[in-house]
ZAMARGU-4260 file (C-alpha; in steps of 0.2 Angstrom, whole numbers, plus 5000, padded with zeros to 4 digits):
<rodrens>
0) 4726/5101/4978 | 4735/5093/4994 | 4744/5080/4990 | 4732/5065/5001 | 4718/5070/4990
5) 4728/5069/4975 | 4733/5052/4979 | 4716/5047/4984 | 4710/5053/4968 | 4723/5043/4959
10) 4719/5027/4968 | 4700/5026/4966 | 4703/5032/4946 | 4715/5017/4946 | 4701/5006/4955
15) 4688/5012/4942 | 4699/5012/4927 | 4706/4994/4933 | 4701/4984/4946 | 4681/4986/4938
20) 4689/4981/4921 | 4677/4969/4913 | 4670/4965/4892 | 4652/4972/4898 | 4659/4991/4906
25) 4672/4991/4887 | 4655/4989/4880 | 4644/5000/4889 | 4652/5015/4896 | 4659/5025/4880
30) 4641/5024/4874 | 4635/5030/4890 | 4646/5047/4887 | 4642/5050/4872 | 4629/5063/4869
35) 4622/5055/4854 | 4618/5040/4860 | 4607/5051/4873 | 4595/5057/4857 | 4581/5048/4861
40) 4580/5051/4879 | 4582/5071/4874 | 4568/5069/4863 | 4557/5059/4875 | 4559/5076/4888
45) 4554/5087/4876 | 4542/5078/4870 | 4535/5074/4887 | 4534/5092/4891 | 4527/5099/4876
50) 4513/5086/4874 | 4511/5087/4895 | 4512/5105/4901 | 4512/5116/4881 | 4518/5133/4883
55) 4523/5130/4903 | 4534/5113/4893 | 4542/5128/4881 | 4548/5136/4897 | 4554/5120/4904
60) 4562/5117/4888 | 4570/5133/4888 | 4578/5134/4905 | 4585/5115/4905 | 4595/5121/4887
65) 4602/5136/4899 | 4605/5123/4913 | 4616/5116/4903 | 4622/5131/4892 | 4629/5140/4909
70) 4635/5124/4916 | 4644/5121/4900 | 4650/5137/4899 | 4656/5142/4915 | 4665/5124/4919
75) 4672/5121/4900 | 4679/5140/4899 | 4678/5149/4915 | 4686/5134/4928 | 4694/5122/4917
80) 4706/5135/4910 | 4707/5143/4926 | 4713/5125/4937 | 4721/5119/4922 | 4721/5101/4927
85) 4727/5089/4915 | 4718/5074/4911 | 4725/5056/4919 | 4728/5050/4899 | 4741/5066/4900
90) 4745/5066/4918 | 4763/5060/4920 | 4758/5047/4934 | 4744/5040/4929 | 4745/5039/4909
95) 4757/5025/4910 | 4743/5016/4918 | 4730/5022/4912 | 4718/5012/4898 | 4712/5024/4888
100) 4694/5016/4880 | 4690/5030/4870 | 4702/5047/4861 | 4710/5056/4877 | 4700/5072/4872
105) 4706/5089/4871 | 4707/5102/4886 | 4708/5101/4902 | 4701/5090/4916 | 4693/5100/4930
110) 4677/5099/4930 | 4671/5086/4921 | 4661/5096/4908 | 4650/5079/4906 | 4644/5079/4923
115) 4641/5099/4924 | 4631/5099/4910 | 4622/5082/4913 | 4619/5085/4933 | 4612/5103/4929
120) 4601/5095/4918 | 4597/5081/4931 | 4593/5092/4946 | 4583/5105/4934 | 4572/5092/4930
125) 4570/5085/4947 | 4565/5100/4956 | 4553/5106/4941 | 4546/5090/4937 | 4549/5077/4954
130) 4535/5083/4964 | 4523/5076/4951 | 4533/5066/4945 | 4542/5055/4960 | 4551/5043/4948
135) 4562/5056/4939 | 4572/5058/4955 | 4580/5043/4952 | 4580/5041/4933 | 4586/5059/4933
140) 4600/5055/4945 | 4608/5037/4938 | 4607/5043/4921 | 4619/5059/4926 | 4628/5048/4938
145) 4630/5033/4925 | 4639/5044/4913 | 4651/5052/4927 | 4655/5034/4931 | 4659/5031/4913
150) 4672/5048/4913 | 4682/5040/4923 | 4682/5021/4917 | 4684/5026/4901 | 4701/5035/4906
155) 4695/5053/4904 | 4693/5061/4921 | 4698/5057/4937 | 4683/5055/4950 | 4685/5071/4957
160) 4684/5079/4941 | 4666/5071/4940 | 4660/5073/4959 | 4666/5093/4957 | 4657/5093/4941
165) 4642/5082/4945 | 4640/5098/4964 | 4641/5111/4952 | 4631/5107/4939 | 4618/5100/4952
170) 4620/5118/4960 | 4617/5127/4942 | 4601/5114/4940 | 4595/5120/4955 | 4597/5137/4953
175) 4587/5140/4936 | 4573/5129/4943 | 4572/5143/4956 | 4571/5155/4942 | 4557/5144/4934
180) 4547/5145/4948 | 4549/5161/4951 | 4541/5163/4931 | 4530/5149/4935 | 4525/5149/4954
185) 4508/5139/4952 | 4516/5127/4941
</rodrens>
């Protein structure tokens, strides 16, 4: 990575991680990355989708759990162990600044695996169900976007861990709604 974006990516992590700093974000943020506090809303969308569209909902269903399958997949093995970047709680520069609010974590930083998996998800949904369904653009979008936010406030990933992540997965989302309508074209 050339060194101006490396520094830029430093600075705005030290911005989120810092300067954002408040009792309501300590709170609120490692909640918002952890998947089980995301039970219900899982729940919800299958639930919705069964109860909405039946068999086309089981095919919904299905293709959102590969969404985020590949995108785990392919970001937590293929490219994080390929870029090997370290996380800013092991990164020489920046952990002595850094205030970890939750565990470092194991692995590597690049891509955030969160946002991959949670952006896939996100954009899978929007393109399959946001026609209909106007407001699950936004819902869709601020909940995969709030948990990249709380990566990097929590001191886990630096921003361009998420934004890399967040493209990718939104490019897996996107890709396997594709493949949905292609099995579904007068959905």
């Amino acid at each position: 990575m050339p060194d101006y974006l490396l520094n830029l990516d430093r600075h705005l992590f030290y911005f989120i991680n810092h300067d954002l700093s408040n009792s309501f974000f300590d709170w609120i943020m490692p909640l918002l990355r952890n998947p089980k506090f995301w039970i219900p809303l899982y729940i919800f969308i299958i639930a919705f989708c069964l109860w909405r569209y039946r068999k086309i909902g089981v095919i919904i269903i299905v293709l959102l759990a590969a969404s985020a399958g590949i995108a785990d997949f392919t970001s937590g093995v293929l490219i994080k162990h390929t870029v090997q970047r370290l996380r800013p709680c092991r990164d020489p520069i920046v952990s002595v600044t850094d205030v970890s609010r939750v565990p470092c974590g194991t692995g590597y930083s690049f891509p955030s695996t969160h946002a991959t998996d949670h952006f896939a998800m996100a954009i899978f949904l929007c393109f399959v169900l946001g026609r209909k369904w106007k407001w699950v653009w936004l819902w869709a979008i601020l909940w995969a976007g709030s948990i990249c936010f709380a990566q990097v406030y929590v001191g886990v990933h630096f921003p361009i861990d998420v934004l890399c992540g967040a493209l990718y997965g939104a490019l897996v989302g996107w890709l396997l709604s594709l493949l949905f309508k292609k099995l579904q074209p007068a959905f």
